[in-house]
VEXVEXNU-454120 format. One record per residue (C-alpha): residue number from 1; residue in one letter; x, y, z. Coordinates in steps of 0.02 Angstrom, whole numbers, always signed. Each point is the difference from the previous one (the first is absolute). Layout:
# VEXVEXNU-454120
> pos / code / east / north / up
> NUM / a / X / Y / Z $
...
# end
This chain:
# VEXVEXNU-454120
> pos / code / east / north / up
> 1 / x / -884 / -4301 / +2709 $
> 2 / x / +139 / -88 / -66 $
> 3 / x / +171 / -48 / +90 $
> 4 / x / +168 / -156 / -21 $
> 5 / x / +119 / -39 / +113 $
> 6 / x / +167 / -44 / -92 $
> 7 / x / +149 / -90 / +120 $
> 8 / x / +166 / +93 / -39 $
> 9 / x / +171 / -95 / -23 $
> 10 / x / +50 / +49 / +175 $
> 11 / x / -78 / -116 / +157 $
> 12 / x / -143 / +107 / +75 $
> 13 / x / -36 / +128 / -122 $
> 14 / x / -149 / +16 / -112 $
> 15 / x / -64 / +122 / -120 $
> 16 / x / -190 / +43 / +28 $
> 17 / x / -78 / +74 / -147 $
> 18 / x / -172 / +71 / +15 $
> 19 / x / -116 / +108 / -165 $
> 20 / x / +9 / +201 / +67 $
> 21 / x / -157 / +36 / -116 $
> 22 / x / +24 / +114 / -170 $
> 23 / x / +105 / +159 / -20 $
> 24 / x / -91 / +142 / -27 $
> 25 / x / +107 / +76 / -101 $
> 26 / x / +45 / -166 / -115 $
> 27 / x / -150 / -88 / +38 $
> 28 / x / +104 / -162 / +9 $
> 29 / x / +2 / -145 / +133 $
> 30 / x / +111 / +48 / +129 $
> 31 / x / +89 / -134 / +121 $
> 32 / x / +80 / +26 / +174 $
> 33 / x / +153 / -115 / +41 $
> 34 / x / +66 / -7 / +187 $
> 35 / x / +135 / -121 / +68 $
> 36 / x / -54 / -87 / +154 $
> 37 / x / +122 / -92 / +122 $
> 38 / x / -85 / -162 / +112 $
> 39 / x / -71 / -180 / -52 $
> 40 / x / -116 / -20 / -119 $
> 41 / x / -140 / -10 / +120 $
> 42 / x / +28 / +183 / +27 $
> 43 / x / +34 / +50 / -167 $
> 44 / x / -180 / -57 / -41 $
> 45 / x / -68 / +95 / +173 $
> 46 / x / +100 / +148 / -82 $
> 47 / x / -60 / -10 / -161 $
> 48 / x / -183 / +2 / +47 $
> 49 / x / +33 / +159 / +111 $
> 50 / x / +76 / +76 / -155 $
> 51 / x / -144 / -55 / -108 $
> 52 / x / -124 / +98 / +119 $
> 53 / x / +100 / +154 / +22 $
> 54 / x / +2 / -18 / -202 $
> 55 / x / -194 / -15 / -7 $
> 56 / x / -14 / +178 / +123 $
> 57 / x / +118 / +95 / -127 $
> 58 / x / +120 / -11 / +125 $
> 59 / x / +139 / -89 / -115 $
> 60 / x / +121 / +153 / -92 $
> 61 / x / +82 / -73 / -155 $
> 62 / x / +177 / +99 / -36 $
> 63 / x / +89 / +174 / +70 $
> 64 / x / -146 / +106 / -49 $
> 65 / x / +72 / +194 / +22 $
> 66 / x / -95 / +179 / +17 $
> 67 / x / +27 / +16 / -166 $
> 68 / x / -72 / -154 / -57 $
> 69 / x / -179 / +45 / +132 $
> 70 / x / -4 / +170 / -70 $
> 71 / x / +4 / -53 / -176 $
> 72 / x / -118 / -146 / +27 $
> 73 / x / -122 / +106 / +104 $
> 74 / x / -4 / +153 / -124 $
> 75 / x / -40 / -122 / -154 $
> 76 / x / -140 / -74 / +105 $
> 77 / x / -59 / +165 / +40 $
> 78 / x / -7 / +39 / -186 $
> 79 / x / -95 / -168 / -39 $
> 80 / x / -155 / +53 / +116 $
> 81 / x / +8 / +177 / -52 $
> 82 / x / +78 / +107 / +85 $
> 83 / x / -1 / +199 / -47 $
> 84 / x / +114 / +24 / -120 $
> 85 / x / +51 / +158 / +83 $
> 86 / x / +34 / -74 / +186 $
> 87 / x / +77 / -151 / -98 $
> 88 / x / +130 / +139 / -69 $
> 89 / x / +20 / +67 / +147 $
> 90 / x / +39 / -186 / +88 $
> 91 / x / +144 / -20 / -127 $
> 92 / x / +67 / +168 / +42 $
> 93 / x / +14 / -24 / +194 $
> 94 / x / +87 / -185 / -73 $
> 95 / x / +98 / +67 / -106 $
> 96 / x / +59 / +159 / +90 $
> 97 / x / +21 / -55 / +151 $
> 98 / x / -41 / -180 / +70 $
> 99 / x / +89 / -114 / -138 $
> 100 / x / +181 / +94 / +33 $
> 101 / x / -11 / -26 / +186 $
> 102 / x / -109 / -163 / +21 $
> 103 / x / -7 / -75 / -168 $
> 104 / x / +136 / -137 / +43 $
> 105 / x / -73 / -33 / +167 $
> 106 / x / -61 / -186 / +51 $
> 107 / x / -194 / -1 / +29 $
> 108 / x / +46 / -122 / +137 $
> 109 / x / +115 / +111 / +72 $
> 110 / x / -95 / +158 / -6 $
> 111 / x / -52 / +91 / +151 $
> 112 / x / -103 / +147 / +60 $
> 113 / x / +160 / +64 / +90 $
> 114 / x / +60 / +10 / -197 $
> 115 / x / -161 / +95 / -61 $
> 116 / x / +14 / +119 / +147 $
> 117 / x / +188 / +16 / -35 $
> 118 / x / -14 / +40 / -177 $
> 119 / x / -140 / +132 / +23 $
> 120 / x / +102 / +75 / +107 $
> 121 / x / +126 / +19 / -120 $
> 122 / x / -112 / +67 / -121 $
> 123 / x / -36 / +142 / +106 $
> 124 / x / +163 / +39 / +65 $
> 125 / x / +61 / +16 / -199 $
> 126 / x / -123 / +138 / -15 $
> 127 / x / -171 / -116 / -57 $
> 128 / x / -153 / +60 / +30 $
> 129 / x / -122 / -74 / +103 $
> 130 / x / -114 / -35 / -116 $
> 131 / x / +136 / -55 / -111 $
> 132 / x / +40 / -143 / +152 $
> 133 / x / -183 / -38 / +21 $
> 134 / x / -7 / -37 / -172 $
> 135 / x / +122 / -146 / +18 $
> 136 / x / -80 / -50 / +155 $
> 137 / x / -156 / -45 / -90 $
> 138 / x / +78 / -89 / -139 $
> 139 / x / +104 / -116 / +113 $
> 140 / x / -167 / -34 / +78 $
> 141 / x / -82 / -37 / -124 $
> 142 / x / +132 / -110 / -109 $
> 143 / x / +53 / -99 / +182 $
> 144 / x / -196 / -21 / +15 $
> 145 / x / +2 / -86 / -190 $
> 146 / x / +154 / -105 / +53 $
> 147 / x / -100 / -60 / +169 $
> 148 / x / -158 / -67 / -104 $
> 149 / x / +134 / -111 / -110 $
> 150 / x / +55 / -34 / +154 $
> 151 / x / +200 / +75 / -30 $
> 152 / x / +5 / +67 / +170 $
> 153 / x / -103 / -51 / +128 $
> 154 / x / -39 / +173 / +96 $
> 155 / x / +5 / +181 / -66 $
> 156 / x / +120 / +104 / +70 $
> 157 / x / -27 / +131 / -63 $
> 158 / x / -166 / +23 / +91 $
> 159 / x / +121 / +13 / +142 $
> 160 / x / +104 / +140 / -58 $
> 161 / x / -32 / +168 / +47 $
> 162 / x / +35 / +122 / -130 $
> 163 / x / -1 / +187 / +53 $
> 164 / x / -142 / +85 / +8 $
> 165 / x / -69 / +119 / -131 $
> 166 / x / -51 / +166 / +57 $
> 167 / x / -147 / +85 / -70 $
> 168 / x / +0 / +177 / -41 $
> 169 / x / -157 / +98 / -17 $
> 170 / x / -71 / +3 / -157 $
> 171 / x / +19 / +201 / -94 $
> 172 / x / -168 / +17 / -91 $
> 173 / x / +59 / +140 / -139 $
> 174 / x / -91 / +174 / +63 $
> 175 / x / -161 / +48 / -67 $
> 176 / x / +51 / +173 / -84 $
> 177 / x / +168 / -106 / -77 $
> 178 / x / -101 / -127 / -67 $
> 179 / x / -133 / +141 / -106 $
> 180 / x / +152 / +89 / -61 $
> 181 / x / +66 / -159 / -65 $
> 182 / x / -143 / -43 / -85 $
> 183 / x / -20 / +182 / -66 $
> 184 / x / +192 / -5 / -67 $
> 185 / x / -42 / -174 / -81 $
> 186 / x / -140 / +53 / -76 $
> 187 / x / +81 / +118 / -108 $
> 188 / x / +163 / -135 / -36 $
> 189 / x / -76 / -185 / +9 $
> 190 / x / -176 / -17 / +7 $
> 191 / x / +20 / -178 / +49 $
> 192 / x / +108 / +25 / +142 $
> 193 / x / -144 / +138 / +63 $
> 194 / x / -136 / -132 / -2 $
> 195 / x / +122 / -117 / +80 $
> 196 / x / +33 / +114 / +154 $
> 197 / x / -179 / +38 / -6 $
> 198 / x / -72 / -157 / +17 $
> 199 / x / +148 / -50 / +128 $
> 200 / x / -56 / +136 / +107 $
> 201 / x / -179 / -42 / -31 $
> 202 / x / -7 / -209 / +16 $
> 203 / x / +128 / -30 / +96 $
> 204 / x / +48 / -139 / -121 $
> 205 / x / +163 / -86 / -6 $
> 206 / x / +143 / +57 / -162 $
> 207 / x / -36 / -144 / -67 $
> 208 / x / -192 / -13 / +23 $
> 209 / x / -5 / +157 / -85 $
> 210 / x / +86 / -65 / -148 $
> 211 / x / -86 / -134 / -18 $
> 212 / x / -179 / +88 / -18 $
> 213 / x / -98 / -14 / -186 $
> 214 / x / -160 / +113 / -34 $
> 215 / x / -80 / -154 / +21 $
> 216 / x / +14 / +24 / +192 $
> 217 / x / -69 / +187 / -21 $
> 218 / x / -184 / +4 / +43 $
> 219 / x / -46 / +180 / -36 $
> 220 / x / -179 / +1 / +55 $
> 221 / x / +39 / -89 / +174 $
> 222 / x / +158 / +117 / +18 $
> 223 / x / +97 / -160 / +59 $
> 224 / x / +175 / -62 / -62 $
> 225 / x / +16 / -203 / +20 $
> 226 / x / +169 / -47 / +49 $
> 227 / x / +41 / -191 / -13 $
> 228 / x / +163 / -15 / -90 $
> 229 / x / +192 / +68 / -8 $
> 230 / x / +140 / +15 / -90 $
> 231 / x / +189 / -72 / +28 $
> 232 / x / +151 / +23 / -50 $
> 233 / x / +157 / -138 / -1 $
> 234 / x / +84 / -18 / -163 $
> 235 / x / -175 / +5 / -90 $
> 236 / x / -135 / +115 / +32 $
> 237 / x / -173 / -114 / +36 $
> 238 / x / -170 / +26 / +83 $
> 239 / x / -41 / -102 / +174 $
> 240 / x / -104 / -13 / +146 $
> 241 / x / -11 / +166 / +133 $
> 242 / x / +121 / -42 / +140 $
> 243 / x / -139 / -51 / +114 $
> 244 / x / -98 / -100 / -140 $
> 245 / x / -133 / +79 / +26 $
> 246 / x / -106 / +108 / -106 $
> 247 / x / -80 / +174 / +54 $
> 248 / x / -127 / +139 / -69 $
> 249 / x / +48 / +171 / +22 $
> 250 / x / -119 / +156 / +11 $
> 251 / x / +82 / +149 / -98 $
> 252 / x / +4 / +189 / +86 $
> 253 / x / -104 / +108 / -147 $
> 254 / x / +177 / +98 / -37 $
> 255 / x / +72 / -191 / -42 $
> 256 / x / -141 / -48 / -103 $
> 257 / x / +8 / +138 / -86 $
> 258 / x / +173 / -3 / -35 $
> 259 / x / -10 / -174 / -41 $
> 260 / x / -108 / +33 / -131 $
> 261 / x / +94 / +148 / -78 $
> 262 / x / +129 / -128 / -30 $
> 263 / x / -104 / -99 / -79 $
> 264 / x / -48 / +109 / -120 $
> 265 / x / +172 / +66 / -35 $
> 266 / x / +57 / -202 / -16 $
> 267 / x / -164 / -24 / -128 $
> 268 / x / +63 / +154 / -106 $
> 269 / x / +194 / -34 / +18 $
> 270 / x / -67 / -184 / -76 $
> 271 / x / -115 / +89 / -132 $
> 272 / x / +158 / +70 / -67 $
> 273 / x / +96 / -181 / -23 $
> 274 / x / -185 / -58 / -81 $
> 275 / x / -20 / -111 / +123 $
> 276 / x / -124 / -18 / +141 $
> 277 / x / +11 / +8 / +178 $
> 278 / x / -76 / -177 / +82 $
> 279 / x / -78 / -48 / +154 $
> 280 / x / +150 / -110 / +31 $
> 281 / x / +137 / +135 / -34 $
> 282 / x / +127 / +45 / +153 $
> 283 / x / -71 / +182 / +84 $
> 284 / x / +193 / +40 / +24 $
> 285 / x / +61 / -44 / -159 $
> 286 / x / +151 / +68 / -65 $
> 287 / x / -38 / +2 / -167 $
> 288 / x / -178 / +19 / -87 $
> 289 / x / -95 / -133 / -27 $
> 290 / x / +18 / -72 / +185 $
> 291 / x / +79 / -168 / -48 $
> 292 / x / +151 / +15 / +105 $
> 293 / x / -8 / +13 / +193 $
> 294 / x / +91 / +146 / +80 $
> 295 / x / +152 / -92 / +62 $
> 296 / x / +20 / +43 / +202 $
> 297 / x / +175 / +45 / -6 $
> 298 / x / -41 / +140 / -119 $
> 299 / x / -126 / +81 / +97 $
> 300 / x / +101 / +11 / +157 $
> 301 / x / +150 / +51 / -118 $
> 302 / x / -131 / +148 / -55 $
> 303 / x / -43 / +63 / +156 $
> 304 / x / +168 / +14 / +53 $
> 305 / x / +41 / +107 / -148 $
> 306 / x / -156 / +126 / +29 $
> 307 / x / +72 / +5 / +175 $
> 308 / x / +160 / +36 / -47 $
> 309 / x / -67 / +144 / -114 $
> 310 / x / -108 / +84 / +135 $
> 311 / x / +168 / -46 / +138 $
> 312 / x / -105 / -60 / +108 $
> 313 / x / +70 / -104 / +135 $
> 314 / x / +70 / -182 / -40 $
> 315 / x / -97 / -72 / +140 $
> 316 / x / -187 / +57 / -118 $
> 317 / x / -32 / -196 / -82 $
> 318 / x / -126 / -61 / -114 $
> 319 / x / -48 / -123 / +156 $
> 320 / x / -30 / +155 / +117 $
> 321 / x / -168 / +34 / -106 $
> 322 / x / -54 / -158 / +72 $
> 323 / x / +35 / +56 / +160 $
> 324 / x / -85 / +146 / -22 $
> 325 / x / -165 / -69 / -42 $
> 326 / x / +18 / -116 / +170 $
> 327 / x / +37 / +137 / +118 $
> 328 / x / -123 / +123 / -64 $
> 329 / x / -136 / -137 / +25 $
> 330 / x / +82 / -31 / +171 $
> 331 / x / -10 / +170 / +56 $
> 332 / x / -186 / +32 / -75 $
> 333 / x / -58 / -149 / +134 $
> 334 / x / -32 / -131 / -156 $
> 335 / x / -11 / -164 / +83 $
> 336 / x / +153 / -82 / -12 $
> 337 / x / -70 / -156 / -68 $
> 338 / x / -79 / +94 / -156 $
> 339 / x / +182 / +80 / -18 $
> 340 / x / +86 / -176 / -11 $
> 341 / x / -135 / -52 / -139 $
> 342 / x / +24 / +158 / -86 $
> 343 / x / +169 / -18 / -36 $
> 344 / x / +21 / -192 / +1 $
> 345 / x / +71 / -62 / +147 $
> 346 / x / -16 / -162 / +74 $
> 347 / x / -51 / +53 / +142 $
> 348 / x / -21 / +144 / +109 $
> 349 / x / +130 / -45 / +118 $
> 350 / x / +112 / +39 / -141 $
> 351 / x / -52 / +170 / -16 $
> 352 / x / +0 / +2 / +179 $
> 353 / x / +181 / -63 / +21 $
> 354 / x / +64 / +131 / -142 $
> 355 / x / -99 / +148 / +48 $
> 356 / x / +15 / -19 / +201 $
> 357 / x / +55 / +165 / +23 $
> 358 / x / -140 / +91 / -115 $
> 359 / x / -131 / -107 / +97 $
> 360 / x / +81 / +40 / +155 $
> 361 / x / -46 / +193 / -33 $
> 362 / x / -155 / -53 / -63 $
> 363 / x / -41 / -66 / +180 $
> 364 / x / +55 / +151 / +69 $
> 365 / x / -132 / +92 / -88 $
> 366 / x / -131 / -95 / +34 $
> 367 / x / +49 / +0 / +187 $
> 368 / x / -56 / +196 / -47 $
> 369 / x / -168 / -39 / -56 $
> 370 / x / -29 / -92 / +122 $
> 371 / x / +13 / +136 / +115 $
> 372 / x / -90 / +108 / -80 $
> 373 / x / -144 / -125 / -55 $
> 374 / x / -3 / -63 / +178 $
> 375 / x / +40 / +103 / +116 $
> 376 / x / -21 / +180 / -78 $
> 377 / x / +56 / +127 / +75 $
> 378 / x / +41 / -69 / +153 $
> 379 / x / +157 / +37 / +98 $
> 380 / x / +126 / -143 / +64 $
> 381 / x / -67 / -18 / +179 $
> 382 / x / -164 / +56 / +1 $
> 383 / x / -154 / -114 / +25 $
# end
């Protein structure tokens, strides 16, 4: 590590320069210049103190702003891959919200009190709390990108305390709504049918579910292989599940069979255009041939519109099929372990922390067996 010591015109004052490493924005050489006051003795004791401090990252070269970490941090974050979807996201909360109120801001003079100040804003303005969090998690992570380049020397933002997020239940779609859905599809958009179906059925993800080919189909096994998705930002592409990690899925006989009625309708719809249906060809496609992917968006903009038709209520969502399929295995005793697999959670304390309450009267019910299984008949007080 670099560093000169330059004696200035006036008695007693120097100019200690010392290399601050490369931008990682410009990737040039970057220099820090302080002016120190003393002999030159304790310029030189200065200088070396500087050099270290310079050596920990501990040197910041110029008025960095928010604006400047959230920029820098985001275009890192695209560099080592981030989603493309959360990256959207990220600039939205930026854009929105944190650049118009914080964007001018000094890193150096940045607080928590600030963070916890603005989120309160947010809410009193009529944000959402989810909206707030969202911000929370990108000044986190852009102020933790400024603290490894060594802008800022702490976080604060892992001091802030944005409101918390309440958690409603989750509203699997009923039972008898989701059959008459897929009985009014049927007859309207076969696709959207097998969609619902194999929502209901899998408990897959939209965009698992759009990402399936035939390839993943094993008919004799009955299973479904799930181990890809589709997203949406200004381009449509394929990715990783959200988890990254890949599942097999057995099929119910009624989804099987399904399945492979709209196969057969794909194969003849593809017979028609002279062409043939592959192996590799999207089991959602909109069009025949299965080249193009189902885009997300679409689907949920489908179901909405069969909802609308049968006016059924606006809180019915293409999600709530995946609710279904967790709460009926809940409440048939499945273990909950075999339930997270099933429909691709990390873990099952996920499943546990968003179905609490169905787990809750799950526990209830087996406080019932019990009591019949062990004690019989028995009354409360007798021996």
């Amino acid at each position: 590590m670099q560093g000169s010591k330059r004696r200035e015109r006036r008695p007693g004052t120097w100019e200690l320069r010392v290399d601050a490493g490369e931008d990682p924005l410009t990737r040039k050489r970057q220099q820090k210049s302080v002016t120190f006051h003393g002999t030159s003795r304790q310029a030189d004791v200065a200088l070396a103190e500087l050099i270290t401090k310079s050596a920990r990252g501990q040197v910041s070269v110029g008025q960095r702003t928010v604006a400047h970490a959230v920029e820098a941090g985001l275009r890192q974050a695209e560099l080592e891959g981030l989603e493309p979807t959360t990256l959207r996201n990220y600039r939205t909360s930026a854009e929105c919200h944190v650049l118009p109120a914080l964007g001018s801001r000094r890193l150096s003079h940045l607080s928590a009190e600030h963070l916890d100040r603005f989120y309160g804003a947010l809410v009193e303005a009529g944000y959402s709390r989810s909206t707030v969090r969202g911000c929370h998690v990108l000044l986190c992570r852009v102020l933790d990108q400024a603290k490894r380049w060594g802008w800022v020397a702490v976080n604060v933002g892992r001091d802030a305390r944005p409101p918390r997020q309440h958690t409603s239940n989750p509203k699997p779609v009923p039972i008898d709504v989701a059959r008459s859905m897929i009985d009014e599809a049927a007859n309207v958009n076969p696709t959207l049918a097998t969609l619902i179906v194999l929502a209901a059925d899998t408990g897959a993800r939209r965009g698992e579910l759009c990402a399936l080919r035939w390839r993943h189909v094993d008919e004799s096994a009955g299973t479904l292989r799930i181990e890809a998705a589709i997203g949406e930002t200004n381009v449509v592409y394929e990715k990783d599940t959200k988890t990254h990690q890949h599942r097999t899925v057995t099929l119910s006989s009624f989804a099987l069979d399904w399945l492979l009625d709209h196969r057969d309708r794909h194969a003849k719809a593809c017979a028609l255009c002279g062409i043939e249906l592959s192996d590799d060809a999207y089991v959602l496609a909109p069009e025949p041939g299965g080249l193009k992917p189902l885009h997300p968006s679409s689907a949920t903009r489908a179901f909405s519109r069969l909802r609308g038709r049968m006016e059924l209520p606006s809180w019915i969502h293409l999600h709530g099929l995946r609710h279904l399929q967790v709460t009926q295995l809940l409440d048939a005793g499945i273990p909950l372990r075999s339930v997270s697999g099933r429909v691709g959670h990390r873990n099952p304390s996920t499943t546990t922390n968003i179905y609490a309450h169905w787990i809750q009267e799950s526990d209830a019910h087996s406080a019932k067996v019990v009591g019949c299984r062990i004690w019989g008949s028995a009354e409360r007080g007798q021996p």
